[in-house]
C-alpha positions as CSV (number, residue, x, y, z in Angstrom):
1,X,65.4,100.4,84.0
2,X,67.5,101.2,80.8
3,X,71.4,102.3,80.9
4,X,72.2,102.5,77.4
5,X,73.2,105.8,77.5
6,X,75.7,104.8,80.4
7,X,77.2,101.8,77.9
8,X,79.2,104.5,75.9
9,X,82.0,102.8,74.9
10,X,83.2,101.7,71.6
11,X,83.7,97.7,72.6
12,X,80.1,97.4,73.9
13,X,78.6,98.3,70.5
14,X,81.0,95.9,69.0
15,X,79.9,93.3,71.4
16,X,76.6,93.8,70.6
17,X,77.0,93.6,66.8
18,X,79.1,90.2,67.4
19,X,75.9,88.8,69.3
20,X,73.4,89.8,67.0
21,X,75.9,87.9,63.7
22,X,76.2,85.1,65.7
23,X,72.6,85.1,67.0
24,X,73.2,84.6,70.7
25,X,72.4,86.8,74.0
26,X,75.3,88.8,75.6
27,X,75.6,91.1,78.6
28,X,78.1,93.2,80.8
29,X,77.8,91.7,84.2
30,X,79.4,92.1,88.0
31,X,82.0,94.6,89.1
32,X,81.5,96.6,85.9
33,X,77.9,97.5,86.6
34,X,78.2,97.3,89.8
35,X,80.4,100.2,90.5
36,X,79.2,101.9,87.3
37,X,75.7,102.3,88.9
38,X,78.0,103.5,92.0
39,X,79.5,105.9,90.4
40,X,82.9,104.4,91.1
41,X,85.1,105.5,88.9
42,X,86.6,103.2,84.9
43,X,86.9,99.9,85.7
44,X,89.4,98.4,83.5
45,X,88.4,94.9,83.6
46,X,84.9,93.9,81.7
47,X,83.1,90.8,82.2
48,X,80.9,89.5,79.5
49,X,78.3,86.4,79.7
50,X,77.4,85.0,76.4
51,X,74.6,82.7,76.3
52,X,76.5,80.1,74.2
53,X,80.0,79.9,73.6
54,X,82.0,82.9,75.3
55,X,84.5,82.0,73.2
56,X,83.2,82.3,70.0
57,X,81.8,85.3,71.4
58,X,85.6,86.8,71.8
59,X,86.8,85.2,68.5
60,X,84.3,86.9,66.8
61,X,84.7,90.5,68.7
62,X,88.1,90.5,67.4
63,X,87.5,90.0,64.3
64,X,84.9,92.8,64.2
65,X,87.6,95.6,66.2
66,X,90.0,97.5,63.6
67,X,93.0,96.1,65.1
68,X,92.2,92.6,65.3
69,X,93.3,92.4,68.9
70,X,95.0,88.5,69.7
71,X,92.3,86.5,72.0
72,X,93.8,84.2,74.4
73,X,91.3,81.5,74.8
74,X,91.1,79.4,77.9
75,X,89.5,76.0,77.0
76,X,89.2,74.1,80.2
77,X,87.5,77.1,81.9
78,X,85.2,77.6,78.7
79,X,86.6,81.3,79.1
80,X,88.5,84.2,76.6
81,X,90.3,87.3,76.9
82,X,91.2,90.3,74.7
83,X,92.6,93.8,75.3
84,X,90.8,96.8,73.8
85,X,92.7,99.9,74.4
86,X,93.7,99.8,78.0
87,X,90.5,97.4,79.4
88,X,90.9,93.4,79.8
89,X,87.5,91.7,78.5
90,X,86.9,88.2,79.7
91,X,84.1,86.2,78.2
92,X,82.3,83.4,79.3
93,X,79.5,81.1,78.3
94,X,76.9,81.2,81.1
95,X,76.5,78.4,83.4
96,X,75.3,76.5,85.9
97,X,77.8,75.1,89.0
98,X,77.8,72.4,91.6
99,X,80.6,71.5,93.8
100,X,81.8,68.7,95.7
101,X,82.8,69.8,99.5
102,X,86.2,69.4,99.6
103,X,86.8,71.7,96.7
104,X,86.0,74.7,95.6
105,X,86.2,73.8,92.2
106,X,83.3,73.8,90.4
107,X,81.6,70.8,88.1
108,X,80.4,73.0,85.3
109,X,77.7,73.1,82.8
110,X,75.9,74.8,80.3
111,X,73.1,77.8,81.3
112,X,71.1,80.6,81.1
113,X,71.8,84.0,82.4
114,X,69.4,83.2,85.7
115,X,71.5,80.2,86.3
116,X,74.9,82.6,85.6
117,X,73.2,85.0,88.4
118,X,72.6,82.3,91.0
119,X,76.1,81.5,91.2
120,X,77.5,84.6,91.9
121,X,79.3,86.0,95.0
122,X,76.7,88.5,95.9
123,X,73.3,90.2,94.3
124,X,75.6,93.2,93.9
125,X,77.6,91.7,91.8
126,X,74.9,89.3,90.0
127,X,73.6,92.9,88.4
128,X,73.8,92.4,84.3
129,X,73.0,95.0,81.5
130,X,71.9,93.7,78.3
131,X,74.8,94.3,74.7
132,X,71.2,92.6,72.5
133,X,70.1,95.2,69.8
134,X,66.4,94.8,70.7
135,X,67.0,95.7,74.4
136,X,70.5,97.4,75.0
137,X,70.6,98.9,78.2
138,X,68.1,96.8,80.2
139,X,69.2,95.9,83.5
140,X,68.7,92.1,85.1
141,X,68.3,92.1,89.3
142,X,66.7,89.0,89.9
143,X,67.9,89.5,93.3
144,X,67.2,93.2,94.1
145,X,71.0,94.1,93.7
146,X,70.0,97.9,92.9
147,X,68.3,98.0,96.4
148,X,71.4,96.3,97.9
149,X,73.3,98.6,96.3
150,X,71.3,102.1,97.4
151,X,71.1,100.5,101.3
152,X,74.9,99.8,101.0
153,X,74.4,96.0,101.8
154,X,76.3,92.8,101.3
155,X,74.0,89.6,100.4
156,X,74.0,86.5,98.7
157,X,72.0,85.9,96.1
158,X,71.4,82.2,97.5
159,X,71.0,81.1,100.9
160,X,74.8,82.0,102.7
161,X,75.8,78.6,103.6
162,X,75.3,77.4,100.0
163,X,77.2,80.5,98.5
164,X,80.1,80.3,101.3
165,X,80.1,76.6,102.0
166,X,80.6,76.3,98.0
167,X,83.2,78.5,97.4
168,X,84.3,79.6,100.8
169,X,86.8,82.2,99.3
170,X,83.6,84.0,99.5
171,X,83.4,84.9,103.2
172,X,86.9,87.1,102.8
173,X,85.5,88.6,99.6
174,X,82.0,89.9,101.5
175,X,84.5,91.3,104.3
176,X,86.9,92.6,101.6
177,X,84.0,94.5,99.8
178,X,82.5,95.6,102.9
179,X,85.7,97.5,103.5
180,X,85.9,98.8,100.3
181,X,82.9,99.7,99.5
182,X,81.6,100.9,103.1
183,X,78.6,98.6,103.0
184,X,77.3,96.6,106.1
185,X,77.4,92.6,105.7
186,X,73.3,91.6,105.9
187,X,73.4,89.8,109.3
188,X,72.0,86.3,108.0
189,X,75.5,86.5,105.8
190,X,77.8,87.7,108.9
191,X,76.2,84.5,110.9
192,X,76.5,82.6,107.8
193,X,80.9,83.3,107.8
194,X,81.1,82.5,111.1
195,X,79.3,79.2,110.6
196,X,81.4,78.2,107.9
197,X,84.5,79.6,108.9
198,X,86.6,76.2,108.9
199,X,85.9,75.9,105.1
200,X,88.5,78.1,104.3
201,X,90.9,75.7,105.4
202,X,90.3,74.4,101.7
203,X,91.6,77.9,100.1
204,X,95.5,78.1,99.1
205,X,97.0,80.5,101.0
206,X,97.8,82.3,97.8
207,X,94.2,83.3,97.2
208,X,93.8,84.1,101.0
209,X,97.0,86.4,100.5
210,X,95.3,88.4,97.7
211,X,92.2,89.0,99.4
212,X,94.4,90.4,102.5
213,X,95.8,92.2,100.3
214,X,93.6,94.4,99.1
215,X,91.7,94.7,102.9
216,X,95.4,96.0,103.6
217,X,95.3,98.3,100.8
218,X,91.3,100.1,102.0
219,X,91.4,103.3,103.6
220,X,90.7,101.6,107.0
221,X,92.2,98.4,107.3
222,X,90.9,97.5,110.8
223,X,87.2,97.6,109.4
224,X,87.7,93.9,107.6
225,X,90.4,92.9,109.9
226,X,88.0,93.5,112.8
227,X,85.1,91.5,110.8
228,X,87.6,88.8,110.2
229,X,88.1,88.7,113.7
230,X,84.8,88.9,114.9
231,X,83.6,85.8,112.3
232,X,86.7,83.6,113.7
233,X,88.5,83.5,110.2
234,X,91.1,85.8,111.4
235,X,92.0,83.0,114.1
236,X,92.5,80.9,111.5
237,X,94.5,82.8,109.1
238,X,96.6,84.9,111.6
239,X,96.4,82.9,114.9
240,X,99.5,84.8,115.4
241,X,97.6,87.9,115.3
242,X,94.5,86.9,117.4
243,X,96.7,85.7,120.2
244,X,97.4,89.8,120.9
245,X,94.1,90.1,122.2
246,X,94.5,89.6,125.7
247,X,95.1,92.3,128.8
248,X,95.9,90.6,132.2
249,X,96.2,92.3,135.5
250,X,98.3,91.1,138.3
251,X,98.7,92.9,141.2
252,X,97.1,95.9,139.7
253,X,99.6,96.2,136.9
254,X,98.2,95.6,133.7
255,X,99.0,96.0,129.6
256,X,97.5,97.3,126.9
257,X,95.8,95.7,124.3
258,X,98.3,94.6,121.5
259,X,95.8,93.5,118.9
260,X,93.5,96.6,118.7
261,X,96.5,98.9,119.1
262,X,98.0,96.9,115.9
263,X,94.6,97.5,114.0
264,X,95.1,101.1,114.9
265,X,98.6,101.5,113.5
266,X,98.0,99.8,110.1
267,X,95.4,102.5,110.3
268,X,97.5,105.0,111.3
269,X,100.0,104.2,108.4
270,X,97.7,103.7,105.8
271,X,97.1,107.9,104.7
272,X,100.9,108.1,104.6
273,X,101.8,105.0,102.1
274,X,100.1,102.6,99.5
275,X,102.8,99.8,100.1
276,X,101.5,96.8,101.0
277,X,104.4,94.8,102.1
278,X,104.7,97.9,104.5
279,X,101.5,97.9,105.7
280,X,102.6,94.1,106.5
281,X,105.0,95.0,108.4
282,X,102.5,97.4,110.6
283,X,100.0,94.7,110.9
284,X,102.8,92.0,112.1
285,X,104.9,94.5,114.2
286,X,104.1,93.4,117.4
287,X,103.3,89.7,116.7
288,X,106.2,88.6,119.0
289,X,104.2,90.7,122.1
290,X,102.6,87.5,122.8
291,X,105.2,85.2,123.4
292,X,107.4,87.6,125.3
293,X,105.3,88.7,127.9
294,X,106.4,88.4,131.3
295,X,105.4,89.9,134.8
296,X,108.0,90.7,137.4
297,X,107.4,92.9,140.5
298,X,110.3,95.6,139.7
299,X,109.2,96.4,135.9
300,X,105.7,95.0,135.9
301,X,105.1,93.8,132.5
302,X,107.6,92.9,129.4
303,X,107.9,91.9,126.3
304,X,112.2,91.3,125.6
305,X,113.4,90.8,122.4
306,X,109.5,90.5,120.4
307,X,110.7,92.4,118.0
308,X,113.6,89.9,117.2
309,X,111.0,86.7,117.7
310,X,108.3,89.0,115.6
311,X,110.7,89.0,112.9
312,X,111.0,85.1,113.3
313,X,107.5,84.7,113.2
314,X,107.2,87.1,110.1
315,X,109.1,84.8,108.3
316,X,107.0,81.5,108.8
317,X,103.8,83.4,108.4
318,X,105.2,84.3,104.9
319,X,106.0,80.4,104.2
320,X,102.9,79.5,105.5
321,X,100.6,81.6,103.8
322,X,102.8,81.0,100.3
323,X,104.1,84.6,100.4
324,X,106.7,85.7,98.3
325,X,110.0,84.6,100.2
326,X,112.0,87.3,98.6
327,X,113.1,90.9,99.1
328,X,109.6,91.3,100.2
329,X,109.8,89.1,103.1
330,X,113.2,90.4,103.9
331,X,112.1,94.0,104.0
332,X,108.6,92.8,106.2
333,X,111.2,91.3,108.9
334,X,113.9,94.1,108.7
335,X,110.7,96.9,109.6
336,X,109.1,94.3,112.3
337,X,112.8,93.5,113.9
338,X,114.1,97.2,114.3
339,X,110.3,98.7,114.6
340,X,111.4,99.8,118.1
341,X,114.5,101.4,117.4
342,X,113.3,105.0,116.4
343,X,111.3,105.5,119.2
344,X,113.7,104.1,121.7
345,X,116.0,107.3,119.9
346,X,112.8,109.4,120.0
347,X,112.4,108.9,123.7
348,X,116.1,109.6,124.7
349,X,118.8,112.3,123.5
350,X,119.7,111.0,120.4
351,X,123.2,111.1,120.0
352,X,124.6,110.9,116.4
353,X,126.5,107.6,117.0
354,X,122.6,106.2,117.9
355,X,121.4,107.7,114.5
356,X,124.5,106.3,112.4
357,X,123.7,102.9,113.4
358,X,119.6,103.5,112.7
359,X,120.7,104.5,109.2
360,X,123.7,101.8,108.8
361,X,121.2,98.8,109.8
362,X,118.6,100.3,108.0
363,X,119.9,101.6,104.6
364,X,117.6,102.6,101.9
365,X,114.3,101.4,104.3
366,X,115.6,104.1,107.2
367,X,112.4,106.5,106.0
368,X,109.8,103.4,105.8
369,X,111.2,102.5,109.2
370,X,110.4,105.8,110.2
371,X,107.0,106.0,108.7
372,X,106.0,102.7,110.7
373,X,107.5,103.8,113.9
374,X,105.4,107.2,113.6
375,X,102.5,104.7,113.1
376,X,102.9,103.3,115.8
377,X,102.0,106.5,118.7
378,X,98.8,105.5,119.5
379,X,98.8,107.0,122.7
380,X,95.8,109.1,123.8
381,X,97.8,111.4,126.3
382,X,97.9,115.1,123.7
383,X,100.8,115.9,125.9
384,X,102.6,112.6,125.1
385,X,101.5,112.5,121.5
386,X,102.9,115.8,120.6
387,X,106.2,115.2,122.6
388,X,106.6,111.8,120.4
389,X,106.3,113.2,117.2
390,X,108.5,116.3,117.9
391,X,111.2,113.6,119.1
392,X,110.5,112.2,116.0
393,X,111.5,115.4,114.4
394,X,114.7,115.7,115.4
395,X,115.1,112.1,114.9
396,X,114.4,112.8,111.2
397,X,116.5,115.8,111.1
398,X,119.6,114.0,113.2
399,X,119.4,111.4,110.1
400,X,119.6,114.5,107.4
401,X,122.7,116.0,109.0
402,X,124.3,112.2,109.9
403,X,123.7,111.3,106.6
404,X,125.1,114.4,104.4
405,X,128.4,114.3,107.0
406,X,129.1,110.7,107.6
407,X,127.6,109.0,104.3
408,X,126.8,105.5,106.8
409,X,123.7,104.4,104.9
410,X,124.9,101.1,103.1
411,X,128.3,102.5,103.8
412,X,131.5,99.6,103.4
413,X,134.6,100.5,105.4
414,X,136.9,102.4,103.2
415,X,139.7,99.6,103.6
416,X,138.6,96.3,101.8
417,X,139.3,92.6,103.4
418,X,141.5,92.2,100.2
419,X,143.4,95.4,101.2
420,X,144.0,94.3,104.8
421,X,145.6,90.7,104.0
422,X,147.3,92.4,101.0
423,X,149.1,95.4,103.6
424,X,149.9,92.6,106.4
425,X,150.8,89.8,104.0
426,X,147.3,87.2,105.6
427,X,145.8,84.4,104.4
428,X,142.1,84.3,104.5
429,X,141.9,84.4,108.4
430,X,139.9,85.6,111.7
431,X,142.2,88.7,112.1
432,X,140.7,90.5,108.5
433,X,137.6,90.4,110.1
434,X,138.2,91.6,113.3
435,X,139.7,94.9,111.7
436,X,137.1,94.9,109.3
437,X,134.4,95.2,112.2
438,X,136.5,97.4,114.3
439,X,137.1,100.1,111.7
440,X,132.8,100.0,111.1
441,X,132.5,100.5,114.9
442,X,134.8,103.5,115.0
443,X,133.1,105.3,112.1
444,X,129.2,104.1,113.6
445,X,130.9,105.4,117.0
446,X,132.0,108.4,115.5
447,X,135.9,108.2,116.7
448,X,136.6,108.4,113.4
449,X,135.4,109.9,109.8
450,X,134.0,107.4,107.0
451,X,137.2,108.7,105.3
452,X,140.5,106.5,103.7
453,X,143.4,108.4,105.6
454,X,141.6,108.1,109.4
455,X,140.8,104.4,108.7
456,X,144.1,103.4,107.7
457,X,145.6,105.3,110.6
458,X,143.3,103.7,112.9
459,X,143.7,100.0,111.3
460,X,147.7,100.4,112.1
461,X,146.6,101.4,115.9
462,X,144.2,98.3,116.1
463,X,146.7,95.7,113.8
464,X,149.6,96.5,116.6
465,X,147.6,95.7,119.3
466,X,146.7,92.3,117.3
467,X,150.6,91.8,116.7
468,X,150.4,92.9,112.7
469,X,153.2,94.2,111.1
470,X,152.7,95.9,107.9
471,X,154.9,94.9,104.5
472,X,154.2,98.0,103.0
C-alpha cells in the first residue's frame, strides 16, 4: 500500500534527498503515521528512523533546508533534532534493545528497521512509510498495525510481558491511548498489565505524572482511570484514591461510593475546562472521605473535616509523585480544602456575609472553585439536580453583586499594621493584629463597608475597648 501522495510536505522530500546523497534508508514512523492513516488531525512532532546514523541524517537535512535550521544532536542517545517551520523532527539510527530488569533503560545497538519495529510500544505505533526515492510511500506493518488500527485495538508487537516487563511505562501508555484514541486494549495485553503491574515501581514518578496527565486531559477521564483501576496500577499510584472504593452498611445506613462518584466528577468537569491542575483537584477532592468516615446512630455516616485532611493528603501525593510543589500545588489544595464550601451556600440561604468570605478565601480561584463544586452534583434525583444548580445560580449571581459593592476578593483592610502602631504610638505587638483581624471580620460580616472612613471609626470603637489611646 503506497501513501506518497499523503507525504506532502516540504521536509519529507528533503529527507528523502538527504537519504539518497548519503546512501542510506529513511522512514517516517509511529505517532505520525499512525494518526495520519486515522485521520487525526497535523501532528507537530515527526519521528524519522535512519538506517545508519540518525544523526548524520539530521546534519545533513539541514544543510539541504533554505534556512539551515540549528540541529541539536544528542550523542548518548544516538538521536537529533531540528525545527522546520512549526514541526520538531527527531532522528534516530535504528536499533535493536535489551534491558536489564531493574531498569528501563535500554542497552542499545545498531539495526535494521524490523529490529526498530520490534521494540516499539504497540503495532500501531510500529507502522513506518518509506522517504527512499525508489519506493516513497510504501507502508511497513510487520505486525498488522493497519488492521489494529481499522478494529480500534491496542497490541504489542511482541509478546506483552516482554514489551511491559521491559519498559513498564508501557502499561500506562496502552491505557493512555486507549482513552484517547477510543480503542479497546487486546485482552492478552490487559492480562499482561495486570501481571506486571509491580514493575512500575521502577518508573519516576515524573514520567508516571505525564502519562496522568494527558488521561486527565481525554474527553472521558474515568475510561483510563477505570482501566488503571481494574489492572491494579491505580492502587499503586493513587492508593489514596483506590481506598474510596468501599460502601459499608450498618444498621441499614449506608454511603455512597466515593471512588466512582470522583471518576464521575473529573468527568463532569472535563467539557467545562482544559486545566489540568484543576481536573487534579476533581480527581483528589474527596481523597480525605476515606479517613474521616465515621458511623454514629444520630447522623449515620460522616466524613468531618476531609476536605481539610484531603488537602493534607494533596500535598504529599504532590511530593510523592515529584509534582510541581509550587502555585500549582497550592491552587490543587485551596480547590480540594474549600470544595464543600459552595454547595454548603448552595444548599442554604446564602447570606452576603457567607458569599464575602467564599470570595475573600478564595480570590482570583472563586470561579474554578465554582466550576469544581458544579462538578461535583452527581446526584441522579432530576428534582435534586435541577434544585442544585439553580442554588448555584444565585450563588454565582450573590458573588457578582458582592463583588461590584464590597470589592472583598483579595481585599486588605483599608488601615495598614504600619498605620495602626503609627496612630496609637505601638511597637510591633499582639494588639496590631487583633485590630487588623477585627476590622476584616466587620467588612466579611458586613457591619461595615470595605471603605477608609467606617474602618477608622470602627478601629477607635474596637482600640478603646483594648485600652488604646490615639496620638493623633
Amino acid at each position: 500500500m503506497n501513501y506518497k501522495s499523503a507525504l506532502h510536505n516540504k521536509i519529507f522530500e528533503v529527507i528523502s534527498q538527504a537519504s539518497k546523497e548519503l546512501n542510506i534508508e529513511s522512514y517516517v514512523i509511529g505517532g505520525f503515521v499512525r494518526d495520519l492513516l486515522l485521520k487525526r488531525g497535523n501532528k507537530k512532532d515527526i519521528d524519522i528512523v535512519a538506517v545508519g546514523s540518525g544523526i548524520e541524517l539530521a546534519l545533513k537535512v539541514s544543510e539541504l533546508l533554505p534556512k539551515k535550521p540549528k540541529v541539536q544532536v544528542f550523542k548518548t542517545y544516538g538521536t537529533a533534532m531540528l525545527r522546520f517551520e512549526d514541526t520538531e523532527i527527531e532522528f534516530v539510527g535504528a536499533r535493536k534493545e535489551s534491558y536489564h530488569f531493574e531498569s528501563r533503560n535500554p542497552v542499545v545497538e545498531n539495526g535494521t528497521l524490523e529490529d526498530d519495529q520490534n521494540r516499539r510500544d504497540f503495532t500501531i505505533n510500529a507502522l513506518a512509510l518509506s522517504l527512499n526515492p525508489n519506493n516513497f510511500g510504501d507502508l511497513s506493518d510487520p505486525f498488522n498495525g493497519l488492521a489494529d488500527l481499522e478494529n480500534k485495538i491496542i497490541k504489542t508487537p511482541l509478546d506483552p510481558d516482554i514489551t511491559y516487563s521491559d519498559d513498564p511505562l508501557r502499561m500506562m501508555r496502552a491505557i493512555r491511548f486507549a482513552n484517547q484514541l477510543h480503542f479497546e486494549i487486546d485482552q492478552k495485553s490487559l492480562d499482561s498489565i495486570a501481571k506486571n503491574k509491580e514493575r512500575i515501581n521502577i518508573i519516576s514518578g515524573e514520567r508516571i505524572v505525564d502519562e496522568l496527565n494527558k488521561i486527565l486531559l481525554t474527553e472521558t477521564p474515568s475510561v483510563g482511570f477505570l482501566l488503571l483501576y481494574k489492572t491494579g496500577l491505580l492502587d499503586i499510584i493513587l492508593p489514596e484514591l483506590t481506598a474510596l472504593n468501599q460502601v459499608e452498611e450498618i444498621e441499614g445506613h449506608t454511603h455512597k461510593n466515593n471512588f466512582y462518584h470522583t471518576l464521575e466528577v473529573v468527568d463532569n468537569i472535563s467539557p467545562n475546562t482544559n486545566d489540568v491542575w484543576l481536573r487534579w483537584a476533581a480527581l483528589l477532592h474527596d481523597i480525605g472521605k476515606a479517613p474521616t468516615k465515621r458511623f454514629n446512630k444520630k447522623q449515620g455516616w460522616t466524613f468531618h473535616g476531609h476536605e481539610f485532611l484531603g488537602g493534607k493528603m494533596a500535598k504529599k501525593i504532590f511530593e510523592r509523585l515529584h509534582m510541581p510543589l509550587n502555585q500549582k500545588m497550592k491552587f490543587v489544595q485551596k480547590m480540594v480544602t474549600m470544595s464543600s464550601r459552595p454547595i454548603v451556600l448552595s444548599q442554604d440561604t446564602v447570606t452576603d456575609s457567607a458569599v464575602r468570605r467564599l470570595v475573600f478565601d478564595a480570590g482570583e480561584d472563586v470561579e474554578d472553585l465554582m466550576t469544581l463544586c458544579e462538578a461535583d452534583i452527581t446526584t441522579k434525583n432530576p428534582t435534586k439536580f435541577k434544585k442544585y444548580h439553580q442554588n448555584f445560580e444565585i450563588v454565582r449571581k450573590k458573588i457578582v453583586e458582592v463583588e461590584e459593592r464590597d470589592q472583598v476578593r483579595n481585599f486588605q483592610p483599608p488601615i495598614t499594621g504600619e498605620e495602626i502602631m503609627e496612630i496609637f504610638n505601638l511597637k510591633p505587638s499582639r494588639e496590631i493584629g487583633v485590630l487588623k483581624e477585627a476590622i476584616k471580620e466587620a467588612i466579611l460580616e458586613g457591619e461595615i463597608p470595605n471603605e477608609y472612613d467606617a474602618a477608622y471609626e470602627f478601629m477607635m470603637k474596637r482600640a478603646g475597648k483594648l485600652g488604646l489611646t490615639s496620638v493623633k
